[in-house]
Each structure stands twice: as structure tokens, then as C-alpha cells.
PDB file of N, CA, C and O in Angstrom:
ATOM      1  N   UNK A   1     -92.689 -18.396  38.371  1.00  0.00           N
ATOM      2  CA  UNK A   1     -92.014 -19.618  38.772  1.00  0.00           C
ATOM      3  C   UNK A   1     -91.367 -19.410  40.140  1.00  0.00           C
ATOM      4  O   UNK A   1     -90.681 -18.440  40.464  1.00  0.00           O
ATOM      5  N   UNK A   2     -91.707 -20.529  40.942  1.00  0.00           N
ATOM      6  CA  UNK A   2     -90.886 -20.248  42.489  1.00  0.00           C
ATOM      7  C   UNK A   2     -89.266 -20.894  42.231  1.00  0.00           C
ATOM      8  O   UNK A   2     -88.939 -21.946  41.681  1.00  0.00           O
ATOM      9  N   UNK A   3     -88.258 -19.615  42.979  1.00  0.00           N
ATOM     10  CA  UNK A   3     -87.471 -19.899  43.229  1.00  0.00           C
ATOM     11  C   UNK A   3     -87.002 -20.628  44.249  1.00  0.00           C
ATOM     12  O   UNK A   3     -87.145 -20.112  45.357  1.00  0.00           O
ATOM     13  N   UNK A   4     -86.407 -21.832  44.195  1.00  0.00           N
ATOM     14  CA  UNK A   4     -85.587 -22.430  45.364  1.00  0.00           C
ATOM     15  C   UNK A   4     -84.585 -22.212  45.435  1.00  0.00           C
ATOM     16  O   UNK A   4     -83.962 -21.723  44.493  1.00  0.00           O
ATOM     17  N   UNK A   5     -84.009 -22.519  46.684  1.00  0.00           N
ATOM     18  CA  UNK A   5     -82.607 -22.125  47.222  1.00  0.00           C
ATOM     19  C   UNK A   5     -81.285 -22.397  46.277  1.00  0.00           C
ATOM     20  O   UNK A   5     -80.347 -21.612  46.136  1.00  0.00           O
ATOM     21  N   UNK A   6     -81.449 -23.886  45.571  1.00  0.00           N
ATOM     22  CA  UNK A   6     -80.737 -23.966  44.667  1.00  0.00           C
ATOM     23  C   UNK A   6     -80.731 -23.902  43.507  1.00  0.00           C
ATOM     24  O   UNK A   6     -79.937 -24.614  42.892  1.00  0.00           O
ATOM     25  N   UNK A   7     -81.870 -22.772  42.606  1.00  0.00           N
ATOM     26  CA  UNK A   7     -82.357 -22.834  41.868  1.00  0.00           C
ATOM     27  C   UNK A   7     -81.196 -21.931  40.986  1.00  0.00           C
ATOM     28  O   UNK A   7     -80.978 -21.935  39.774  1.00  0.00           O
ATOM     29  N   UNK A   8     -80.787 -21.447  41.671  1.00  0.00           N
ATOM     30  CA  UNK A   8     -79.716 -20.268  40.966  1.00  0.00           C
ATOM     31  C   UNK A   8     -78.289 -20.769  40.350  1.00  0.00           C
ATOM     32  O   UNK A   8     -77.735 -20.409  39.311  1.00  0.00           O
ATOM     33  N   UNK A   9     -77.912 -21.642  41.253  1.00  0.00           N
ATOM     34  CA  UNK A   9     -77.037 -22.433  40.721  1.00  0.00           C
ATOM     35  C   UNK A   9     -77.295 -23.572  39.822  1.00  0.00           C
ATOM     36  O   UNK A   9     -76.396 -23.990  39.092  1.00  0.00           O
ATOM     37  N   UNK A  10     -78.338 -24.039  39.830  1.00  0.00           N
ATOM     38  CA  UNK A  10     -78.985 -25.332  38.662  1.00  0.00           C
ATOM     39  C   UNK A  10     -79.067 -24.123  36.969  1.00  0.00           C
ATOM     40  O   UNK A  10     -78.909 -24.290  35.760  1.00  0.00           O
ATOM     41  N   UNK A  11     -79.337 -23.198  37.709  1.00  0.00           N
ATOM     42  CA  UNK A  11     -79.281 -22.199  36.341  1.00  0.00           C
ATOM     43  C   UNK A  11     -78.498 -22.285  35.774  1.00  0.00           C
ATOM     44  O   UNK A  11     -78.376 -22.904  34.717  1.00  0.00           O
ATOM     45  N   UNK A  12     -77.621 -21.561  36.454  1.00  0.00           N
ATOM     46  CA  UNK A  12     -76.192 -21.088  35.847  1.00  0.00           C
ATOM     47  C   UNK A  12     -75.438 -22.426  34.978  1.00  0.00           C
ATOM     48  O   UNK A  12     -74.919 -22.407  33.862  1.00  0.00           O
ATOM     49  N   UNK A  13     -75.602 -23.613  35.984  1.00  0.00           N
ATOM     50  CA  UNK A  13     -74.852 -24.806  35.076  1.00  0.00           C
ATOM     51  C   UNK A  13     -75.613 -25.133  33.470  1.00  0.00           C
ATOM     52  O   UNK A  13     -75.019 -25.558  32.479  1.00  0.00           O
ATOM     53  N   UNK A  14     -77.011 -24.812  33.569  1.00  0.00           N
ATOM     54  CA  UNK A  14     -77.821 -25.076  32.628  1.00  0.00           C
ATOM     55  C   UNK A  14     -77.638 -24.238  31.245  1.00  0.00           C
ATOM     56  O   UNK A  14     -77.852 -24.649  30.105  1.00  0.00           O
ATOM     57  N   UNK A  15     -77.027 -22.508  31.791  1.00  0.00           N
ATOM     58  CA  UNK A  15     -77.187 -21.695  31.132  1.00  0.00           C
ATOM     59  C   UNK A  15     -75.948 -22.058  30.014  1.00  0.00           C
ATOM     60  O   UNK A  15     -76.100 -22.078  28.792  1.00  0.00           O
ATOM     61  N   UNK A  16     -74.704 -22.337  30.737  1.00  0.00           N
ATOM     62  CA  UNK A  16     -73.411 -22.589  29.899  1.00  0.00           C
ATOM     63  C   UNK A  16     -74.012 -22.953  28.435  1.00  0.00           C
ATOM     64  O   UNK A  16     -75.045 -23.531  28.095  1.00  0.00           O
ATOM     65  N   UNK A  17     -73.004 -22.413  27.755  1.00  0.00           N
ATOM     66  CA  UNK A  17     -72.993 -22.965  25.867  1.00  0.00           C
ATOM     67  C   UNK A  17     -72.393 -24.392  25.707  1.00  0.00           C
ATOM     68  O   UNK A  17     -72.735 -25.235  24.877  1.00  0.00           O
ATOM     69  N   UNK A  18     -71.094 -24.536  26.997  1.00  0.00           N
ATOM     70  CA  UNK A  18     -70.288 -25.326  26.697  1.00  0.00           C
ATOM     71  C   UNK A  18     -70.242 -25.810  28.537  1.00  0.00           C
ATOM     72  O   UNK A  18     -69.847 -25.257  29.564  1.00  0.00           O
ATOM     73  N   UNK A  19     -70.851 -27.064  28.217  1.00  0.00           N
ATOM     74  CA  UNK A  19     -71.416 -27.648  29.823  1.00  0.00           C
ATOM     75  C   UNK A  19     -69.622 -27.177  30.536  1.00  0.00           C
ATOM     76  O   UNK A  19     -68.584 -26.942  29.917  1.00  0.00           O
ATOM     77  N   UNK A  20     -69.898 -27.190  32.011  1.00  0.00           N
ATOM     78  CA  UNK A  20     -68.918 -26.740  32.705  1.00  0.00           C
ATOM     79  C   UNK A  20     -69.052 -27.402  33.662  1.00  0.00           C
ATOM     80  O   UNK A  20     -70.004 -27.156  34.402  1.00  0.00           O
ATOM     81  N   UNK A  21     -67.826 -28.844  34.085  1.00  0.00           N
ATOM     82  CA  UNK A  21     -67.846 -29.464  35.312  1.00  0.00           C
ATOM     83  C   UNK A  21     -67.960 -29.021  36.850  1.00  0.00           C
ATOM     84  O   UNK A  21     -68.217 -29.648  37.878  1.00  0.00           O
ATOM     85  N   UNK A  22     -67.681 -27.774  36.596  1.00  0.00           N
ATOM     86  CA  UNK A  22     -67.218 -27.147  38.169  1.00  0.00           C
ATOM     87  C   UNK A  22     -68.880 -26.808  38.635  1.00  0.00           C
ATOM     88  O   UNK A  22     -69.455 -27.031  39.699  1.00  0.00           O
ATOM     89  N   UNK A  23     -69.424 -26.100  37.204  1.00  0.00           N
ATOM     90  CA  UNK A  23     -71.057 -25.239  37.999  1.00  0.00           C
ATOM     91  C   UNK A  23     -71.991 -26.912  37.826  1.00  0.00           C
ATOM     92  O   UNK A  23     -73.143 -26.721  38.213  1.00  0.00           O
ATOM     93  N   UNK A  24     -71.835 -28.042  37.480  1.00  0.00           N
ATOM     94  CA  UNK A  24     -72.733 -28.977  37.277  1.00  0.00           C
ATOM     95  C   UNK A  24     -72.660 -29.549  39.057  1.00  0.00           C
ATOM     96  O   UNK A  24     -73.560 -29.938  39.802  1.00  0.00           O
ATOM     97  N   UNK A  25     -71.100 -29.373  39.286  1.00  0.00           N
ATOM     98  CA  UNK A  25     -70.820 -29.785  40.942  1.00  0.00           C
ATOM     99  C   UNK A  25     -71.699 -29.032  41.534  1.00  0.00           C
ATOM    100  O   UNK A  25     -72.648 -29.438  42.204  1.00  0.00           O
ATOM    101  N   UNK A  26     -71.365 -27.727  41.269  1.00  0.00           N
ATOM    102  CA  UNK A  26     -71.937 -26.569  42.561  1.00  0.00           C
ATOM    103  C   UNK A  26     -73.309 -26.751  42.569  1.00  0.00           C
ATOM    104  O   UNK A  26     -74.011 -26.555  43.561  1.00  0.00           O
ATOM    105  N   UNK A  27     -73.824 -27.227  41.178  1.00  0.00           N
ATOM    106  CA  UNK A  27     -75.673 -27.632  41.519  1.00  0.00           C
ATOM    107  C   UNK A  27     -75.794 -28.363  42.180  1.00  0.00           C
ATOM    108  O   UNK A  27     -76.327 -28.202  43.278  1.00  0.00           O
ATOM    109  N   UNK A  28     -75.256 -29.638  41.669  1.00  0.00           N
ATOM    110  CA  UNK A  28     -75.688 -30.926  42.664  1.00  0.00           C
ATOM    111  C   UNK A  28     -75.468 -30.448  43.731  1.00  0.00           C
ATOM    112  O   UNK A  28     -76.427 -30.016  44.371  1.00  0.00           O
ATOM    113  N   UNK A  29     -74.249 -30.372  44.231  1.00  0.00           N
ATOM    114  CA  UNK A  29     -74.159 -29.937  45.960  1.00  0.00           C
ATOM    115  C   UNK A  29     -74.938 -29.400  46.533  1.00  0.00           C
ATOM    116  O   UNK A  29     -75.264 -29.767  47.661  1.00  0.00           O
ATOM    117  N   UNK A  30     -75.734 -27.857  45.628  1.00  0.00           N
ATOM    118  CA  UNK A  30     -76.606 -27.171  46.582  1.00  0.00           C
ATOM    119  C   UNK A  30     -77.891 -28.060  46.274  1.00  0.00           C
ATOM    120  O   UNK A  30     -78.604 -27.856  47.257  1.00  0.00           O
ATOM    121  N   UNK A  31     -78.524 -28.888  45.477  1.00  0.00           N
ATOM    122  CA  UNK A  31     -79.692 -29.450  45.337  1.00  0.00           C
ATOM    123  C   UNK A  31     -79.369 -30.763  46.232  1.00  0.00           C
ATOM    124  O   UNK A  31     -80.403 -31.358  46.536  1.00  0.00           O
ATOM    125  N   UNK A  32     -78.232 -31.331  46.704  1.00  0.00           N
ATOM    126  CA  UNK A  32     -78.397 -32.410  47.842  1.00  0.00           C
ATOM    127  C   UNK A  32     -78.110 -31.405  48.789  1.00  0.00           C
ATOM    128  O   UNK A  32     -79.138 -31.564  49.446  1.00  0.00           O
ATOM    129  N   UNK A  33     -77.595 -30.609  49.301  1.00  0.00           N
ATOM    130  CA  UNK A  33     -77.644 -29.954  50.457  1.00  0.00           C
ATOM    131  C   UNK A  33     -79.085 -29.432  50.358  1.00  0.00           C
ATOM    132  O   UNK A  33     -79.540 -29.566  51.494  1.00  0.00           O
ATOM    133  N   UNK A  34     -79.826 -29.018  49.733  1.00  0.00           N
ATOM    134  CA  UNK A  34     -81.129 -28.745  49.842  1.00  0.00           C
ATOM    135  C   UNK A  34     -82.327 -29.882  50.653  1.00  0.00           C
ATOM    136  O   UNK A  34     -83.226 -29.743  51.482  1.00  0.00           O
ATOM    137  N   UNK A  35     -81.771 -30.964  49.919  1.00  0.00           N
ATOM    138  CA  UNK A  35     -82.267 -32.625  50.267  1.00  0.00           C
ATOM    139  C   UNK A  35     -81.885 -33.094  51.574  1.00  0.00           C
ATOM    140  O   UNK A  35     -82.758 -33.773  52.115  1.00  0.00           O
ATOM    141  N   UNK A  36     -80.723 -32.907  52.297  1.00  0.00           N
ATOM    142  CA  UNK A  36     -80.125 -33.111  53.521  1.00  0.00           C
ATOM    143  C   UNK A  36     -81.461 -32.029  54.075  1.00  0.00           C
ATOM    144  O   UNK A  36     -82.452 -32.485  54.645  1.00  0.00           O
ATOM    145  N   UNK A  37     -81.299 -30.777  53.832  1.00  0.00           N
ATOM    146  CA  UNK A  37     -81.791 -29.729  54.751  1.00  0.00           C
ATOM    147  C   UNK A  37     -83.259 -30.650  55.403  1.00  0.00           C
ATOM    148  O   UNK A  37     -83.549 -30.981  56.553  1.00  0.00           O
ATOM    149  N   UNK A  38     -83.968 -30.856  54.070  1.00  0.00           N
ATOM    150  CA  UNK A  38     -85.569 -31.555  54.705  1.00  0.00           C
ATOM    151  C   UNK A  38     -85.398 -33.101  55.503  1.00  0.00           C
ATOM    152  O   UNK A  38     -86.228 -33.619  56.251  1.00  0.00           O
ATOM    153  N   UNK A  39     -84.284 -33.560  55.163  1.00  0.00           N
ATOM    154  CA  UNK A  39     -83.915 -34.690  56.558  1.00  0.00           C
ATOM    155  C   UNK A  39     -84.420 -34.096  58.064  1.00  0.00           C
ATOM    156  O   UNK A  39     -85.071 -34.628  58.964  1.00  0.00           O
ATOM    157  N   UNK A  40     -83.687 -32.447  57.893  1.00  0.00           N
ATOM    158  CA  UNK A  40     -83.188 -32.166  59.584  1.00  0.00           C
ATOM    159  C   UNK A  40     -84.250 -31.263  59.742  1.00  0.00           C
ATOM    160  O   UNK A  40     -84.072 -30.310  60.501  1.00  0.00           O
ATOM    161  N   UNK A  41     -85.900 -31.461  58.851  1.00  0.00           N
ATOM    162  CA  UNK A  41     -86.749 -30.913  59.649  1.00  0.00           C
ATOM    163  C   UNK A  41     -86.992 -29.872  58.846  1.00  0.00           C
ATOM    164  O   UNK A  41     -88.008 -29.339  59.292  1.00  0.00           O
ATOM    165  N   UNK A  42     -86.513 -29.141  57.658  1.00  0.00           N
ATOM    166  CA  UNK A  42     -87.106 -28.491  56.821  1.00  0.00           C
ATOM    167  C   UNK A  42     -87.665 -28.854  55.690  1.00  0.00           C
ATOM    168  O   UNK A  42     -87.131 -28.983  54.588  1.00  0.00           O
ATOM    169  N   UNK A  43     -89.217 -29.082  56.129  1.00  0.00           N
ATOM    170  CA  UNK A  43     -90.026 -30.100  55.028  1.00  0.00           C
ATOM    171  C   UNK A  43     -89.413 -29.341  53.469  1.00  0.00           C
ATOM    172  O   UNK A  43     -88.955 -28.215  53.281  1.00  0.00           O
ATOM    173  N   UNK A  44     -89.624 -30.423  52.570  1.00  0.00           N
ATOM    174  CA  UNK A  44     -89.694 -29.844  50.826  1.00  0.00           C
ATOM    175  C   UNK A  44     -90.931 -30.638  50.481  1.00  0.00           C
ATOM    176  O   UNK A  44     -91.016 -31.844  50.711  1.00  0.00           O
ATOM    177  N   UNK A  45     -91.796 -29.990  49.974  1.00  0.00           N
ATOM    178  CA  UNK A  45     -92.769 -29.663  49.153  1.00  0.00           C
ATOM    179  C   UNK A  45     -92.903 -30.668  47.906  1.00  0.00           C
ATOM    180  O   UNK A  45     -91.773 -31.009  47.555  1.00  0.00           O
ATOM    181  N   UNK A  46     -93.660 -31.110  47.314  1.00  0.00           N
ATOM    182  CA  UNK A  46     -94.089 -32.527  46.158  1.00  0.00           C
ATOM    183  C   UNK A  46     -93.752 -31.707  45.077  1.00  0.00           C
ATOM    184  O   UNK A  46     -93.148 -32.265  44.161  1.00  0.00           O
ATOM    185  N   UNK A  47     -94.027 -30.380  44.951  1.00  0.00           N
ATOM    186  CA  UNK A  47     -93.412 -29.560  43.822  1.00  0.00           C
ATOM    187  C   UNK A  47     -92.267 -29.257  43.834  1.00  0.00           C
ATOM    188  O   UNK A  47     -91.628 -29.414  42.794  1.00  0.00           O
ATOM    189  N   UNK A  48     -91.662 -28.759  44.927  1.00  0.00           N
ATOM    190  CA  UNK A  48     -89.933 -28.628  44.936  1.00  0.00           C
ATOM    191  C   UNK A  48     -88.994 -30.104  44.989  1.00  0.00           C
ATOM    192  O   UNK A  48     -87.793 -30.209  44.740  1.00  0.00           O
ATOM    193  N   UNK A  49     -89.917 -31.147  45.382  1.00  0.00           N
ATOM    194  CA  UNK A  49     -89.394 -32.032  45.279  1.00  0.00           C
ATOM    195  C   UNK A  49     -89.398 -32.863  43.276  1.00  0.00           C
ATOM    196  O   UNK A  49     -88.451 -33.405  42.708  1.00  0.00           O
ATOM    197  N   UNK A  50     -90.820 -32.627  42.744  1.00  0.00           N
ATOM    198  CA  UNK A  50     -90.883 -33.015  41.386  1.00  0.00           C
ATOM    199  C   UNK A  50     -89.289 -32.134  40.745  1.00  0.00           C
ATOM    200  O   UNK A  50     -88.417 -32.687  40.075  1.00  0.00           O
ATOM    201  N   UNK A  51     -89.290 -30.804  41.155  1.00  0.00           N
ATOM    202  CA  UNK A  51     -88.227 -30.306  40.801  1.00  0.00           C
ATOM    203  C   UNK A  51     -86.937 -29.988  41.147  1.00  0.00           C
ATOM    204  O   UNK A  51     -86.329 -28.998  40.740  1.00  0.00           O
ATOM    205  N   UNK A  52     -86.481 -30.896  41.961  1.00  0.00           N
ATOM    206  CA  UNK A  52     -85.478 -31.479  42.180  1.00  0.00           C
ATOM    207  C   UNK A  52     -84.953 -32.752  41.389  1.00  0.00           C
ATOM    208  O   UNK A  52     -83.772 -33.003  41.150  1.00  0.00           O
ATOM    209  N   UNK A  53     -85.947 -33.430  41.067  1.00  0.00           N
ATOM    210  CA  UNK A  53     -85.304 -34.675  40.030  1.00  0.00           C
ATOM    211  C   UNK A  53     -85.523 -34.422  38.721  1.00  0.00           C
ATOM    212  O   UNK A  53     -85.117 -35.139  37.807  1.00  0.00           O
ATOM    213  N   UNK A  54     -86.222 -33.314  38.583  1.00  0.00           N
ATOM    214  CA  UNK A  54     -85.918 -32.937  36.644  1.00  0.00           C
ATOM    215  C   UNK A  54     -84.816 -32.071  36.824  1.00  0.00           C
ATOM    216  O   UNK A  54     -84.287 -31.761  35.757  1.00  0.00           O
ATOM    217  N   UNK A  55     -84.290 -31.571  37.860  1.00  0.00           N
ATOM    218  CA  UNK A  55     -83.161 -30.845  37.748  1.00  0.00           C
ATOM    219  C   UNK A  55     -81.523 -32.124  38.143  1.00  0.00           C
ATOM    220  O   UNK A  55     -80.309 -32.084  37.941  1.00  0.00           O
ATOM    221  N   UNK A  56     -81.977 -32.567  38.433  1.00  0.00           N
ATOM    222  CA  UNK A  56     -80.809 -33.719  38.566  1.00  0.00           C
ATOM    223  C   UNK A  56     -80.776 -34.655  37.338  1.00  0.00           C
ATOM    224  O   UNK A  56     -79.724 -35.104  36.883  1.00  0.00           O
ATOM    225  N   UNK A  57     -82.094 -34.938  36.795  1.00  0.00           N
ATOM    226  CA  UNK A  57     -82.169 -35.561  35.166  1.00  0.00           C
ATOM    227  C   UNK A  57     -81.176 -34.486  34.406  1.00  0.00           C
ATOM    228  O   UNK A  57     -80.073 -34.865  34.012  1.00  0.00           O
ATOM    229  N   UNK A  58     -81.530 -33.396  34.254  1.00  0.00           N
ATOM    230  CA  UNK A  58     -80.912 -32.382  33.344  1.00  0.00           C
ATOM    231  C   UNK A  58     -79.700 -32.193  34.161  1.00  0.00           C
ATOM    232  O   UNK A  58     -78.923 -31.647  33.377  1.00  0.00           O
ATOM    233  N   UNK A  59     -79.217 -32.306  35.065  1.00  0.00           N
ATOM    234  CA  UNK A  59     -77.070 -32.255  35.118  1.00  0.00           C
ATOM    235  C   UNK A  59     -76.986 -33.713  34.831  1.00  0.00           C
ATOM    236  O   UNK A  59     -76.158 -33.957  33.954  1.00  0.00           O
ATOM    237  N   UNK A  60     -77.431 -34.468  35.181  1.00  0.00           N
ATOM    238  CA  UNK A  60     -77.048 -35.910  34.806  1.00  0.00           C
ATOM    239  C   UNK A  60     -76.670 -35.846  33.376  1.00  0.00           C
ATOM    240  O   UNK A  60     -75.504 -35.844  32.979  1.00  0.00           O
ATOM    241  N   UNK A  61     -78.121 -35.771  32.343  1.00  0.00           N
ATOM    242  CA  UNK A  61     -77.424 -35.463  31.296  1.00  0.00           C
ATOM    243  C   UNK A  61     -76.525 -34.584  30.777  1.00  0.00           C
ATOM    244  O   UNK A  61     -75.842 -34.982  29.833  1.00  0.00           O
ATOM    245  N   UNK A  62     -76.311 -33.020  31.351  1.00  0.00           N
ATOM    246  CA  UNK A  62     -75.219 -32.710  30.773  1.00  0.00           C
ATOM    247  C   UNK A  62     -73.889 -32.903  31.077  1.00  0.00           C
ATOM    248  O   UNK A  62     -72.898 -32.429  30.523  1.00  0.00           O
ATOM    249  N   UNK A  63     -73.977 -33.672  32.047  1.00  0.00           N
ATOM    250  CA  UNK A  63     -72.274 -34.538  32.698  1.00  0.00           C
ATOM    251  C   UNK A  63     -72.061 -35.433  31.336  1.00  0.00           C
ATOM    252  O   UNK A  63     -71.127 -35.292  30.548  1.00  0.00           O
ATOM    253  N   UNK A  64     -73.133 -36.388  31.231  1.00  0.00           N
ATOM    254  CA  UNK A  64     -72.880 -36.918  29.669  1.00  0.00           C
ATOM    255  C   UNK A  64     -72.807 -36.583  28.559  1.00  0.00           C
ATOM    256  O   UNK A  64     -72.541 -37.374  27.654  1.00  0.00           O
ATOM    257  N   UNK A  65     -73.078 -35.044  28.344  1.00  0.00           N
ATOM    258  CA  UNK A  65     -72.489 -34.161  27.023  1.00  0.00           C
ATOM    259  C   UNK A  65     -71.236 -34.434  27.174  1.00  0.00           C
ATOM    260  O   UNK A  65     -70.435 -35.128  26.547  1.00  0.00           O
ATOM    261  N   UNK A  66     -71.161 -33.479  28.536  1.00  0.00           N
ATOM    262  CA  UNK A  66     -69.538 -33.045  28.730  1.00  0.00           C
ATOM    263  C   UNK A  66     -69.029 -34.185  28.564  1.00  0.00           C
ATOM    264  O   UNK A  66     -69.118 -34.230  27.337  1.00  0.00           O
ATOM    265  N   UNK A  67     -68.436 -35.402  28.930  1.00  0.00           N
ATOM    266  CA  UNK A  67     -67.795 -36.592  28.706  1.00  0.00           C
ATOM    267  C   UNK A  67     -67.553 -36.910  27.435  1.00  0.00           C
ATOM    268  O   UNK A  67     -66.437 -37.243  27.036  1.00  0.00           O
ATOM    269  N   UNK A  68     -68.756 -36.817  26.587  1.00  0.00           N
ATOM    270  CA  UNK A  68     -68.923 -36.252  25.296  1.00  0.00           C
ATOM    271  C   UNK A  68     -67.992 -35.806  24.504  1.00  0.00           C
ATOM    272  O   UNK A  68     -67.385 -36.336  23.573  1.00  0.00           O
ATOM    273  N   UNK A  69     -67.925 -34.242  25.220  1.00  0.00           N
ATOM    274  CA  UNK A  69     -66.901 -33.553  24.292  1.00  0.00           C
ATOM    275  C   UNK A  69     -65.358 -33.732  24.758  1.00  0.00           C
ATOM    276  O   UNK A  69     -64.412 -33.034  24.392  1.00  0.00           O
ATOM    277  N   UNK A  70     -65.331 -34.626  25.484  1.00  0.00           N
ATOM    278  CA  UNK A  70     -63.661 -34.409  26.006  1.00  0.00           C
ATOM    279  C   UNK A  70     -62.957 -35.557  25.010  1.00  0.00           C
ATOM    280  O   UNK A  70     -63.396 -36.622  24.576  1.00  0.00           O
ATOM    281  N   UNK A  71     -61.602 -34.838  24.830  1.00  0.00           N
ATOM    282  CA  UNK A  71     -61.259 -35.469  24.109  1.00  0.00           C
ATOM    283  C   UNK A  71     -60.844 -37.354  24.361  1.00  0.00           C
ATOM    284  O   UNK A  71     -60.619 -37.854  25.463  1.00  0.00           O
ATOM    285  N   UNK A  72     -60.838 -38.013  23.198  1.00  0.00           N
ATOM    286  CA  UNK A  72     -60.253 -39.516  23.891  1.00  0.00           C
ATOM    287  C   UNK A  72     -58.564 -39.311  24.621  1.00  0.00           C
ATOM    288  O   UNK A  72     -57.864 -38.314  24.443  1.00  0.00           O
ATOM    289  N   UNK A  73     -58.172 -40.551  25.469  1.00  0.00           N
ATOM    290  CA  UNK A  73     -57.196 -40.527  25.664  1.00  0.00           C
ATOM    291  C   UNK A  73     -56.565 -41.399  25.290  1.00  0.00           C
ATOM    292  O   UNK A  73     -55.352 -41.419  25.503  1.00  0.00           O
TER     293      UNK A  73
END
């Protein structure tokens, strides 16, 4: 499997038992800073790009776990 730049951090948020707001940020950020990057001339690829939006499907949904488990107020 090819690694991308933000592939390490989409991990880590993925890996949690118990989703974690802070590493779901640090993905997105590096997977739109990844997205900015091919604006300014560093093409992305139909495959890094397919996998960029199953990786934004999957924090999307686990932002909606997490919301999930928090308690009501």
C-alpha cells in the first residue's frame, strides 16, 4: 500500500479505541494541507485522490461516533 504524506496521521486517528477529537483535527488538516499542496502545483494522483475522500468519509464518521459518546448537556 502507498503511503501518503498524510497517511500517518489518518492512521493514528483511525487506530484510537475511543475516537479522539484532537488526532481526527490533525488528519483533516494534514489531508487538506495535502489538497492545498496540489493547488500550488503538486499534482495528486486519481488514486491518492480516491483516497483522500474515503479517508475524510471515515473521520467524518468518526466525528459522529464521538458526538455520540459525549455526554448530553
Amino acid at each position: 500500500m502507498t503511503q501518503y504524506v498524510w497517511h500517518a496521521q489518518y492512521a493514528a486517528a483511525m487506530l484510537e479505541t475511543i475516537p479522539d477529537q484532537e488526532l481526527i483535527t490533525t488528519a483533516e488538516d494534514a489531508i487538506h494541507a495535502r489538497l492545498q499542496d496540489s493547488l500550488n502545483g503538486h499534482a495528486i494522483s486519481a488514486v491518492e485522490l480516491q483516497a483522500v475522500r474515503y479517508a475524510l468519509d471515515h473521520l467524518c464518521r468518526l466525528k459522529r461516533e464521538l458526538q455520540g459518546l459525549r455526554p448530553a448537556s
